[in-house]
VEXDREN-2710 file (C-alpha; in Angstrom, 1 decimal):
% VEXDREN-2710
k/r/px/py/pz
1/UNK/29.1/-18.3/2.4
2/UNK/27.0/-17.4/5.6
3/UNK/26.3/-20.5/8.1
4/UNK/23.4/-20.9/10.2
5/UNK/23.4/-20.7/14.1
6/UNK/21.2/-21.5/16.6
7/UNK/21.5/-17.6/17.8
8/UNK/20.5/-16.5/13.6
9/UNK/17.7/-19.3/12.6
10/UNK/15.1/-20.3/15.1
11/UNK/13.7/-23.7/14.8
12/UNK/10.2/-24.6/14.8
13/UNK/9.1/-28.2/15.3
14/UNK/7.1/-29.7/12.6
15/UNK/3.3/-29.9/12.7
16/UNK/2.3/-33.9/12.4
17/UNK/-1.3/-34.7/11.0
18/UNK/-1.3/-38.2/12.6
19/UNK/-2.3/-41.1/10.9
20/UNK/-5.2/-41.8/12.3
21/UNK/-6.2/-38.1/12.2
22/UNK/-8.6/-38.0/15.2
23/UNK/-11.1/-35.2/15.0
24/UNK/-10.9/-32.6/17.7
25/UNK/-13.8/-32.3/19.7
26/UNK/-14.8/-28.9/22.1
27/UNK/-13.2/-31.4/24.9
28/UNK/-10.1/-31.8/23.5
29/UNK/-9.5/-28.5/22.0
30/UNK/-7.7/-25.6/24.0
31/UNK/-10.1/-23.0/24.5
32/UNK/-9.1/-19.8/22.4
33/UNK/-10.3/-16.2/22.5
34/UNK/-12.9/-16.4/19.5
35/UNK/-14.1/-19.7/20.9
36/UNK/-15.3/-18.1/24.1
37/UNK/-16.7/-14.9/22.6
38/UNK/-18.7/-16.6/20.6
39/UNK/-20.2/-19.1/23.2
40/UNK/-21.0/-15.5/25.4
41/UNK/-24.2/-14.0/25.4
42/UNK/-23.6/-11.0/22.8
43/UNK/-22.5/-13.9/20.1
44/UNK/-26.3/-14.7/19.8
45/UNK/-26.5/-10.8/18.1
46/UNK/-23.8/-11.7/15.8
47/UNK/-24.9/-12.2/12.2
48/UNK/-24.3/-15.6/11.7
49/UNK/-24.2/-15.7/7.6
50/UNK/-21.4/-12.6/8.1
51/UNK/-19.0/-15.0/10.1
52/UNK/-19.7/-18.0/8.0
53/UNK/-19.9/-16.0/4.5
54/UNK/-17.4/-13.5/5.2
55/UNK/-15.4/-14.0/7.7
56/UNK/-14.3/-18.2/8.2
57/UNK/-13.4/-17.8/4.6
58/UNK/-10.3/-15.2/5.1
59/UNK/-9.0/-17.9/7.9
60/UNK/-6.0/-20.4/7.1
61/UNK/-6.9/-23.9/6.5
62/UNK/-4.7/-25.1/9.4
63/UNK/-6.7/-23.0/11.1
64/UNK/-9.9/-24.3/10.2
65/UNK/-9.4/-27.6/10.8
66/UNK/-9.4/-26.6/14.6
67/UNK/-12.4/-24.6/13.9
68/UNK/-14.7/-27.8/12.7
69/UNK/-14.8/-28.6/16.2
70/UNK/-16.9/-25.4/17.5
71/UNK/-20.0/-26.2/16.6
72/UNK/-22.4/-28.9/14.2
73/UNK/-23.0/-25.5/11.9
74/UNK/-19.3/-24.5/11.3
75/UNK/-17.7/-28.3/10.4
76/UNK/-20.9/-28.8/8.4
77/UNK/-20.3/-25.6/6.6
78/UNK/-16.7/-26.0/6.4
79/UNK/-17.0/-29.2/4.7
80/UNK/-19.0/-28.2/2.1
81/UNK/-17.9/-27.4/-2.0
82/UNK/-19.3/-24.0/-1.4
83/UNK/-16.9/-23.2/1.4
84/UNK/-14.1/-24.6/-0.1
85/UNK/-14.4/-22.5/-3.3
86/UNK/-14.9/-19.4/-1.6
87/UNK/-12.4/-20.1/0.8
88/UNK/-10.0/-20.2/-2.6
89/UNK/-11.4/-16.8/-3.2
90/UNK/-10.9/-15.2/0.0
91/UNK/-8.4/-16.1/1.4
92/UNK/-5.5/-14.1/0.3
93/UNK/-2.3/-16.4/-0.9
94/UNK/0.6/-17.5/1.4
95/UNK/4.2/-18.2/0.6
96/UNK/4.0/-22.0/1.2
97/UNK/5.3/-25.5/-0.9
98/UNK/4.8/-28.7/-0.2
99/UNK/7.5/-31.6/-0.5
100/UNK/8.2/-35.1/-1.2
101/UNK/10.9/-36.8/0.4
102/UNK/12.4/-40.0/-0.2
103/UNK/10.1/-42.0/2.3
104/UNK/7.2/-40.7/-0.1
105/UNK/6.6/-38.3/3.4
106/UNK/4.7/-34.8/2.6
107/UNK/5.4/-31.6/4.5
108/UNK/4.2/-28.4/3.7
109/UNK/6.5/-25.8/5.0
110/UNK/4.9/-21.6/5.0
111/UNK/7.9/-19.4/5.0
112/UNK/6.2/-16.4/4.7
113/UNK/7.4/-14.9/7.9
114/UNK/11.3/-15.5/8.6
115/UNK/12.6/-17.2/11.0
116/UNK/9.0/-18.4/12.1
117/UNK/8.7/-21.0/9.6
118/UNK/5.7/-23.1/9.7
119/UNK/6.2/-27.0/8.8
120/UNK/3.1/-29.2/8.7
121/UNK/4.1/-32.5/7.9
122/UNK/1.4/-35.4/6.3
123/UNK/2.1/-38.9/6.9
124/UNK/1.2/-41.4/4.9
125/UNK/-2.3/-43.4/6.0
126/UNK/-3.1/-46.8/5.3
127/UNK/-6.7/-46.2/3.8
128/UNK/-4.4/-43.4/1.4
129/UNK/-4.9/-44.3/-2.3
130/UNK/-1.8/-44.8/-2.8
131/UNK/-1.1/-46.5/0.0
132/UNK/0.8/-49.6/-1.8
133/UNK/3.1/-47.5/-3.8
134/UNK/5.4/-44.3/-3.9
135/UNK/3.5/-41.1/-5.1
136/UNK/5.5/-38.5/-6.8
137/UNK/4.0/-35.4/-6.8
138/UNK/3.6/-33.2/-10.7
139/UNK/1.8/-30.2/-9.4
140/UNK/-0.4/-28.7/-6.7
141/UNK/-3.6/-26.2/-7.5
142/UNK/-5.9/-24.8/-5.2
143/UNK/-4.7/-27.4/-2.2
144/UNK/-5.0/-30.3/-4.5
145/UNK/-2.0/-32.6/-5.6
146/UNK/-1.8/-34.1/-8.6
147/UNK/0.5/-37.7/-7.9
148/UNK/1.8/-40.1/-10.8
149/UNK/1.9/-43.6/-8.5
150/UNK/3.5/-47.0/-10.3
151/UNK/1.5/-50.1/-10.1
152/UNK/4.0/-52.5/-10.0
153/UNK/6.9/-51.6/-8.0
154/UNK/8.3/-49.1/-5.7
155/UNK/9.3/-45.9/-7.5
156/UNK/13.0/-45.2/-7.1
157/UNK/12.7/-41.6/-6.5
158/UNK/15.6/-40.5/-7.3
159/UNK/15.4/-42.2/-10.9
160/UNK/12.2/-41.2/-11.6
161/UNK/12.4/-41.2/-15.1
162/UNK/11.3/-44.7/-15.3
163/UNK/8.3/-44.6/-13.5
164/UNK/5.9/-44.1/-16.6
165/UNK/6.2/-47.6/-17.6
166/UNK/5.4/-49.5/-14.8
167/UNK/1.6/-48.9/-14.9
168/UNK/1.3/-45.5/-14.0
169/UNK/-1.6/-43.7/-12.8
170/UNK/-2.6/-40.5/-11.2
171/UNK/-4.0/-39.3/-8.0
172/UNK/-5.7/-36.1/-7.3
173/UNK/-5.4/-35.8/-3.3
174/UNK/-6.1/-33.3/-0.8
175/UNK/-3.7/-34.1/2.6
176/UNK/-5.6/-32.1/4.5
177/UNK/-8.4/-33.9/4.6
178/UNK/-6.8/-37.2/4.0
179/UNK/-8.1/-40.5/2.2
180/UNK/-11.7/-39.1/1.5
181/UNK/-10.3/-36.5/-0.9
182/UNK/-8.8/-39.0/-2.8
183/UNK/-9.5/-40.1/-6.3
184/UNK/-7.5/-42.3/-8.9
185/UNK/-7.2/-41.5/-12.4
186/UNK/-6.5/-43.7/-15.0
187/UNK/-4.0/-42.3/-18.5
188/UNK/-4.9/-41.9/-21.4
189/UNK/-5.4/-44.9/-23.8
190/UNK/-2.2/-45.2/-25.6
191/UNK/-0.2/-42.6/-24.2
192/UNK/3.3/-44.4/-24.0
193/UNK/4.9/-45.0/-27.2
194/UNK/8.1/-47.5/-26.9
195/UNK/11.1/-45.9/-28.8
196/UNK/15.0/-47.1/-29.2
197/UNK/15.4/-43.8/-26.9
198/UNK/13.3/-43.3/-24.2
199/UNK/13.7/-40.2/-22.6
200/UNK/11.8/-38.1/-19.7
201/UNK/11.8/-35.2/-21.8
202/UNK/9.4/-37.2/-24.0
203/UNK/6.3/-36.2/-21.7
204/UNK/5.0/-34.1/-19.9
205/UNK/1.6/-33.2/-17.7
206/UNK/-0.2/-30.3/-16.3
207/UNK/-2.4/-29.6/-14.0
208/UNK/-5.2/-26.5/-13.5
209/UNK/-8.3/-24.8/-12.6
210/UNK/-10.6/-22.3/-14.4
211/UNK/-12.4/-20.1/-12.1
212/UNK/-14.7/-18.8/-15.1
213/UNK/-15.4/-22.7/-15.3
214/UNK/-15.0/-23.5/-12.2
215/UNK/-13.4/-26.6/-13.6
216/UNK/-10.1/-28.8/-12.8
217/UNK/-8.1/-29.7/-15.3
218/UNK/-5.1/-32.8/-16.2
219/UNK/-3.1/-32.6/-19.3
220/UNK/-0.9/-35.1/-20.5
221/UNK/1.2/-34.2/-24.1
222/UNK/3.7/-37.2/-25.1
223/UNK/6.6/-35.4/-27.7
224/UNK/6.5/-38.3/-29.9
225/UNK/3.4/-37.1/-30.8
226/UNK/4.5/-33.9/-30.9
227/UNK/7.0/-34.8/-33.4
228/UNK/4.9/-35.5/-35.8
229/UNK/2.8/-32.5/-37.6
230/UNK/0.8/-32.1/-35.8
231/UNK/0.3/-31.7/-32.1
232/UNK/-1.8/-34.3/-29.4
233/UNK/-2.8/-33.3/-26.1
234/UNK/-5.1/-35.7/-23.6
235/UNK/-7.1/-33.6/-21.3
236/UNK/-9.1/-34.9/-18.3
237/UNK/-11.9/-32.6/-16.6
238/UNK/-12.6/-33.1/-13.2
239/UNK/-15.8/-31.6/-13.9
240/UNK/-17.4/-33.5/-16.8
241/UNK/-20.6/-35.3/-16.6
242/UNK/-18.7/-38.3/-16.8
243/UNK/-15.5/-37.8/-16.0
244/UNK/-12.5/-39.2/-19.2
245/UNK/-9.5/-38.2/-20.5
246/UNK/-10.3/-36.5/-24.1
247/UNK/-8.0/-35.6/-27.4
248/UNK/-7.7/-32.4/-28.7
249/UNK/-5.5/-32.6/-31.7
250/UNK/-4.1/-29.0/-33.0
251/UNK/-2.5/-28.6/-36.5
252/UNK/0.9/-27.0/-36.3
253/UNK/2.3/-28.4/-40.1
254/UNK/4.4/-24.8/-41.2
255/UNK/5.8/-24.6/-37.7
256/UNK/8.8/-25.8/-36.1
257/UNK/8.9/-29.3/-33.9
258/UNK/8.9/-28.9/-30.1
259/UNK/10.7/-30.8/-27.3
260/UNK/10.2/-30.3/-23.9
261/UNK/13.3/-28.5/-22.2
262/UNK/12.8/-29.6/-18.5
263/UNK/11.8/-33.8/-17.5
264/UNK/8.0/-34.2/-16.5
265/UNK/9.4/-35.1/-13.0
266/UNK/11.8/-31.8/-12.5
267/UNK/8.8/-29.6/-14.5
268/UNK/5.4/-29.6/-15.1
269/UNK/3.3/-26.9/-16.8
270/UNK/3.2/-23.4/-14.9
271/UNK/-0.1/-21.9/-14.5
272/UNK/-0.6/-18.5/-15.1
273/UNK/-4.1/-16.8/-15.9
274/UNK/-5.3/-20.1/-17.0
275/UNK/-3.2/-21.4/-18.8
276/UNK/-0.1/-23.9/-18.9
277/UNK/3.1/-22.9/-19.6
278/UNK/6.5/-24.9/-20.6
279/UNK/9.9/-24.4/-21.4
280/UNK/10.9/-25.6/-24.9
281/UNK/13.1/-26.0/-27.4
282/UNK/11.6/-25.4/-31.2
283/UNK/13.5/-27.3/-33.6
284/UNK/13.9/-27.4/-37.4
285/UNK/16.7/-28.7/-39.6
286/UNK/18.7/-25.6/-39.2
287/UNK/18.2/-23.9/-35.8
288/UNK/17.4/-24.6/-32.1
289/UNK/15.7/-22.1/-30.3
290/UNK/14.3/-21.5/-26.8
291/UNK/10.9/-20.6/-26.1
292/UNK/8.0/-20.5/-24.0
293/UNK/5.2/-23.0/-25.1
294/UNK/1.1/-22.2/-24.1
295/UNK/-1.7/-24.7/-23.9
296/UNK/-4.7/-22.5/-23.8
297/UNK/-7.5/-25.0/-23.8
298/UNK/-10.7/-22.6/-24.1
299/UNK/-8.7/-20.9/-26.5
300/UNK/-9.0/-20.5/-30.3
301/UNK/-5.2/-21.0/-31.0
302/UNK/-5.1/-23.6/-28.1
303/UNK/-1.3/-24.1/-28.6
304/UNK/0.9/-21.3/-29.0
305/UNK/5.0/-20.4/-28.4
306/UNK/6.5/-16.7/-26.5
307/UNK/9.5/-15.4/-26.8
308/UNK/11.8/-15.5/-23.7
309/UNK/13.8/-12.2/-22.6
310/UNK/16.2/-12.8/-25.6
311/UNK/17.4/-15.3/-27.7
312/UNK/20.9/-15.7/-26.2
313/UNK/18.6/-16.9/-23.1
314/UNK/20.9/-19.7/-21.0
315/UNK/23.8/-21.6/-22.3
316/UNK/23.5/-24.6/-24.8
317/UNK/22.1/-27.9/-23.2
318/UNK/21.9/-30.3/-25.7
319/UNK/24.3/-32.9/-24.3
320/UNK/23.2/-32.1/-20.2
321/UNK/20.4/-33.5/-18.8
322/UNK/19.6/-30.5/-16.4
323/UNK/18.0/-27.7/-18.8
324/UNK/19.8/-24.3/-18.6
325/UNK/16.8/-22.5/-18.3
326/UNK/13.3/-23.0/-17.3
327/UNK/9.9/-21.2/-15.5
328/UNK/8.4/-20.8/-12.4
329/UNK/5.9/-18.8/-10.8
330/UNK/7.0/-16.3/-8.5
331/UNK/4.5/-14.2/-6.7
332/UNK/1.7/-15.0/-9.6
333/UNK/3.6/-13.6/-12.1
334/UNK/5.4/-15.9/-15.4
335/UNK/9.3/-15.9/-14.9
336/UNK/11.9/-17.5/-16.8
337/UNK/15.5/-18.4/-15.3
338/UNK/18.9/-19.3/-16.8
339/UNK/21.9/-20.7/-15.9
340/UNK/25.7/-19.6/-17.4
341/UNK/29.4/-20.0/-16.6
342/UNK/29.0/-23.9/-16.2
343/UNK/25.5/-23.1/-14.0
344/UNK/27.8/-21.0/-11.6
345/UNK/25.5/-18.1/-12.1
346/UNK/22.0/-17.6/-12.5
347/UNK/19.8/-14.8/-14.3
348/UNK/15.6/-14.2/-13.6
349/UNK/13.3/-12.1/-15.6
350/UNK/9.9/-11.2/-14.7
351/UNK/7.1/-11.1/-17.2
352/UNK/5.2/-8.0/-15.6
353/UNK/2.3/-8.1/-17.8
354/UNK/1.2/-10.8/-18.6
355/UNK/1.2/-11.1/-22.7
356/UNK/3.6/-8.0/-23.3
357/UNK/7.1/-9.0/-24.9
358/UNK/8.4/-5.7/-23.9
359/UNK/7.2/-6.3/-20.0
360/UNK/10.0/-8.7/-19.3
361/UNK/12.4/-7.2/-16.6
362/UNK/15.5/-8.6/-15.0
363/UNK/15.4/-9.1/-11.6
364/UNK/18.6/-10.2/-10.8
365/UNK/22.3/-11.7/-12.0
366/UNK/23.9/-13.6/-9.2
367/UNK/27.1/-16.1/-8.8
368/UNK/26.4/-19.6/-6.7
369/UNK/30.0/-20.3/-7.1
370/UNK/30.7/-19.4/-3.3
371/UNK/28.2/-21.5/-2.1
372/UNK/28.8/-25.7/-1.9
373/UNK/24.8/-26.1/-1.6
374/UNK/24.1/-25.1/-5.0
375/UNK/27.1/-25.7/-6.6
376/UNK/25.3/-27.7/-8.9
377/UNK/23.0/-25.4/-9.9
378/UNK/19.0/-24.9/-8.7
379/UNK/16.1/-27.2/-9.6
380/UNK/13.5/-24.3/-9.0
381/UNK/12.6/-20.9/-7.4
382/UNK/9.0/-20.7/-5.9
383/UNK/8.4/-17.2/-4.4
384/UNK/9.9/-14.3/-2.6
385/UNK/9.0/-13.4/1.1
386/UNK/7.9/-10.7/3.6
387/UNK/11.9/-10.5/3.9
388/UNK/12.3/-10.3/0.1
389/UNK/14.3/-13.7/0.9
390/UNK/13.8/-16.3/-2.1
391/UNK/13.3/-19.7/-1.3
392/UNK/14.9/-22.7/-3.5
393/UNK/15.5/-26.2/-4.1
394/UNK/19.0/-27.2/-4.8
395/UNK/20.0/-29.7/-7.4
396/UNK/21.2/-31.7/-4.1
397/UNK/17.7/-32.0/-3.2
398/UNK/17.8/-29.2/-0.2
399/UNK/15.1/-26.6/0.2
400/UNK/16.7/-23.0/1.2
401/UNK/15.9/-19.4/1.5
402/UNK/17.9/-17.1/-0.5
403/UNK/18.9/-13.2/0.2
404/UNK/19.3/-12.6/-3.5
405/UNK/19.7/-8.8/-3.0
406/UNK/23.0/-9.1/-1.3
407/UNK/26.2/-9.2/-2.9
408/UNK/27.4/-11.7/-2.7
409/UNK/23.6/-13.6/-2.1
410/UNK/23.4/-15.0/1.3
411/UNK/22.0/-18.5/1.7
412/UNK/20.8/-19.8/5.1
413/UNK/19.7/-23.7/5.0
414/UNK/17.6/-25.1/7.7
415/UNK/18.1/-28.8/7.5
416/UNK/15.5/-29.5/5.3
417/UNK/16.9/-31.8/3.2
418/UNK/16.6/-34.8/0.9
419/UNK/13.6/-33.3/-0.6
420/UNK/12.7/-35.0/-4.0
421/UNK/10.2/-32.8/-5.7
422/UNK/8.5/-29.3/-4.2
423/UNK/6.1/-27.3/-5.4
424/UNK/3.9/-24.1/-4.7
425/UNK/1.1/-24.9/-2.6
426/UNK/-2.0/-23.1/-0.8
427/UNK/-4.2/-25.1/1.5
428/UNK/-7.4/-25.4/1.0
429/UNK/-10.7/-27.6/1.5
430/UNK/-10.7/-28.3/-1.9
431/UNK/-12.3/-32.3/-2.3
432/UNK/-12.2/-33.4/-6.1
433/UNK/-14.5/-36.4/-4.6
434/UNK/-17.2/-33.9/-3.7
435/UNK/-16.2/-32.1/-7.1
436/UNK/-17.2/-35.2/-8.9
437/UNK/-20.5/-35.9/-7.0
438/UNK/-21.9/-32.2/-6.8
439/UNK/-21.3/-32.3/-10.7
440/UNK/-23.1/-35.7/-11.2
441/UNK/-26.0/-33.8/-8.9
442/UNK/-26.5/-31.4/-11.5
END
């Protein structure tokens, strides 16, 4: 077990977007050196579509929010769809999540550089869309969170389970650019089926973007449908005409039933190349197995299962809540993580290339049991660092980087805890509103 000391971790003081979120103004903003080169005489010789086109594009959002303030030309650029998709394009990705806490608080935290962390923390607005309830975030793309909020009571985050039957709905929501980037979404007609045994594992969403569609994407499968022979998914474009949720139903009647292995609220679907990817469990009357299930919508075999590293993969979990194995992304590449030894030690494989059975690779075997922060195992891994240091949520709800490569692994909290749910994030402009209105244009 290493500690933390002032003298080995630096602290850096969270970020606030305020709730009113003034907007800075040349008065108010410090003066910088690209402000004042460009308001000299030689910016006038300075090809303006090269800055705007090529260059504002490469800048971090944070950054750009500053930046609106420069000149009429720059926020009205910024501001527009264009910007914000090649802004998605250019500029390269970061190491950053963004977390829930239990006061339904977000903060965004970059730890691509260690120790100079970067917290930005979001507070939540009263003009917000879900202003009256607790959001619970699924899954970020492109800067864009996709919430499930309860319409008739406060969620209880940390038995979220129940939240789908109090009147759920979604919220697609950029915080960077607060309650204007906000839309609500209804579910899907009959998408809640009451059971003797409800379960989390019963459902599960996804959330993703198609660049050669340029084209957001919800999906929403419920496993008592998926029970059955064959196989319902509800899908909701961002970028229809008129925007609804739609049912794509895919026969599967020689092939073995499929449960979810991982809650909706600890997992949603990972997006690699497109498509959604979950960890599940294919059962028949004689075997169990673990696999990897696909949801390829623009695809001709739409719905389709991969093979994990091997079939031993993680211990048996049929009688434990917490899954002993699930997926992440890590550094845009599909891996799959198990847990053995009662969860005391962890395993990650890397699918390389994308596709290829043969391109999964080990990246490493390590023992938690030395460490009382994630005794209890690890919710999730997100991404590895300039430092090669891994950063992970604990099943005690605390967000940590990791030095995997040591033996043993060396774990340095930084009081960031009581974290509900966290997920990969980049910021962006992205504004499904304006998504919604520049498609009705068309």
């Amino acid at each position: 077990m290493s500690e933390t000391t002032p003298e080995t971790m630096s602290e850096t003081k969270p970020e606030t977007i305020p709730e009113t979120a003034p907007e800075p103004t040349p008065e108010t903003m410090p003066e910088n050196p690209i402000t004042r080169s460009l308001s000299s005489s030689e910016s006038n010789e300075f090809p303006q579509h090269i800055l705007l086109e090529h260059i504002l594009p490469k800048l971090p959002a944070k950054t750009l929010v500053r930046f609106k303030a420069v000149c009429s030309k720059w926020r009205t650029t910024i501001e527009t769809p264009e910007f914000a998709r090649a802004h998605v394009l250019q500029h390269p990705n970061i190491r950053s999540v963004i977390s829930i806490d239990y006061c339904s608080s977000f903060t965004a935290l970059n730890y691509e550089d260690y120790p100079n962390l970067d917290f930005t923390e979001f507070k939540k607005r009263d003009k917000d869309a879900y202003k009256d309830e607790s959001p619970y975030i699924v899954e970020s793309c492109n800067g864009l969170l996709l919430l499930i909020c309860s319409k008739d009571e406060p969620v209880n985050k940390q038995l979220p389970d129940h939240l789908l039957y109090f009147r759920f709905y979604f919220v697609v929501y950029n915080p960077f650019l607060g309650p204007a980037s906000s839309i609500k979404i209804d579910p899907p007609d009959n998408f809640l089926l009451r059971t003797e045994r409800d379960d989390a594992k019963d459902y599960n969403f996804g959330f993703g973007y198609s660049f050669s569609r340029d084209d957001y994407f919800i999906v929403a499968v419920n496993s008592h449908m998926i029970a059955n022979p064959d196989i319902i998914v509800h899908l909701y474009s961002l970028q229809f005409t008129r925007p609804r949720w739609i049912r794509i139903d895919i026969s599967r009647r020689d092939d073995p039933i499929i449960e979810f292995a991982v809650p909706w609220y600890n997992l949603s679907g990972i997006l690699i190349n497109e498509l959604l990817h979950w960890p599940v469990n294919a059962v028949t009357s004689e075997s169990r197995q673990k696999m990897i299930a696909v949801f390829d919508w623009f695809g001709l075999d739409q719905f389709k299962t991969m093979p994990l590293p091997r079939e031993d993969f993680g211990e048996s979990d049929e009688d434990d809540d917490r899954s002993a194995f699930s997926l992440c992304c890590l550094n845009d590449c599909l891996c799959a993580w198990a847990s053995y030894n009662d969860r005391t030690v962890v395993e990650m494989w890397m699918m390389k290339k994308y596709g290829i059975d043969g391109s999964w690779t080990r990246l490493f075997r390590l023992d938690m049991s030395g460490f009382l922060g994630v005794y209890y195992g690890i919710t999730n891994f997100f991404g590895f660092n300039r430092s090669e240091m891994a950063l992970i949520l604990s099943y005690t709800d605390e967000l940590m980087l990791a030095e995997l490569y040591l033996d043993p692994p060396v774990y340095k909290p930084y009081k960031f805890e009581e974290q509900v749910k966290a997920v990969n994030y980049d910021p962006s402009f992205m504004s499904p509103l304006l998504l919604s209105l520049s498609q009705d244009q068309d």
